[in-house]
N, C-alpha and C positions, 0 to 999 in steps of 0.2 A: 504494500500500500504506500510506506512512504517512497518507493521507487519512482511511483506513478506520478505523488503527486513533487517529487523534485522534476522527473521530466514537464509532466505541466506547468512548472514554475520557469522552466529553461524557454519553454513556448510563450510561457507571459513576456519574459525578460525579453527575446525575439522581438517579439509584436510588438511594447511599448519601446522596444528601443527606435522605433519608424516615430513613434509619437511624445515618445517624452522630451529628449531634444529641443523641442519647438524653433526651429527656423522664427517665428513671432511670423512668416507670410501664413502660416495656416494656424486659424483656430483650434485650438487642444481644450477639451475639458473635463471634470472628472468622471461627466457620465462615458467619457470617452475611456475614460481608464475600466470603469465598471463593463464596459460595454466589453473590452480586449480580455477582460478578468473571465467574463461569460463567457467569451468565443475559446478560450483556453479549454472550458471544462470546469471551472473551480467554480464554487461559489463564495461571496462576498458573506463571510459572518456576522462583521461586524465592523462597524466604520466608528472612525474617531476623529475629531476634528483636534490640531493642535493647538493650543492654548502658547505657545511656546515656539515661536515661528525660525525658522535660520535669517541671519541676517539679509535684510532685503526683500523678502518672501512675503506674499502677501495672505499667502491661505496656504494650509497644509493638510493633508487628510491621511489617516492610515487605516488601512484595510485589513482584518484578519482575513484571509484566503484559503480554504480549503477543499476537496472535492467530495467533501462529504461537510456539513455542521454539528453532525453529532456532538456529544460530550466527549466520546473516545480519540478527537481528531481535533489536535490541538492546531492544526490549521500552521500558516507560515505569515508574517505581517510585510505588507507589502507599501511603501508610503510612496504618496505625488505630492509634490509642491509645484507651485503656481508663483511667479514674481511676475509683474509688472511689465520686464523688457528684456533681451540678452542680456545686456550689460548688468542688470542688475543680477540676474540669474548666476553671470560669471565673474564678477566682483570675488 
């Protein structure tokens, strides 16, 4: 089981690596992360918003991930943040 779900986590990393990035020419946003989370296979547990941002960052959200939600399936936490522009992104 956790074989599985590190290969689906290998497929999340793939996918968001096209969108996490952001060039700032294409819109990115978190239903966008949620949406690559489902197309993976996993599901979204449980989301948390950070209270506690990186410097620059205007929103931060972390995702428990797993392919199952059970109790048994401590899941893998997956986090997006969102800034403003590159520059502040790569400050």
């Amino acid at each position: 089981m956790k074989g599985a779900i590190a290969i689906a986590l290998v497929a999340v990393a793939v996918v968001l690596a096209g969108c996490g990035r952001s060039d700032y020419g294409n819109d990115v946003s978190f239903d966008d992360v949620t949406d690559t989370i489902a197309l993976a296979g996993l599901a979204v547990c449980d989301t948390d918003t950070s209270e506690t941002l990186p410097p620059d960052a205007v929103e931060e959200r972390a995702y428990r991930v797993a392919s199952d939600c059970s109790e048994d399936d401590e899941g893998t936490l997956v986090v997006a943040t969102a800034y403003d522009s590159e520059g502040d992104r790569d400050a």
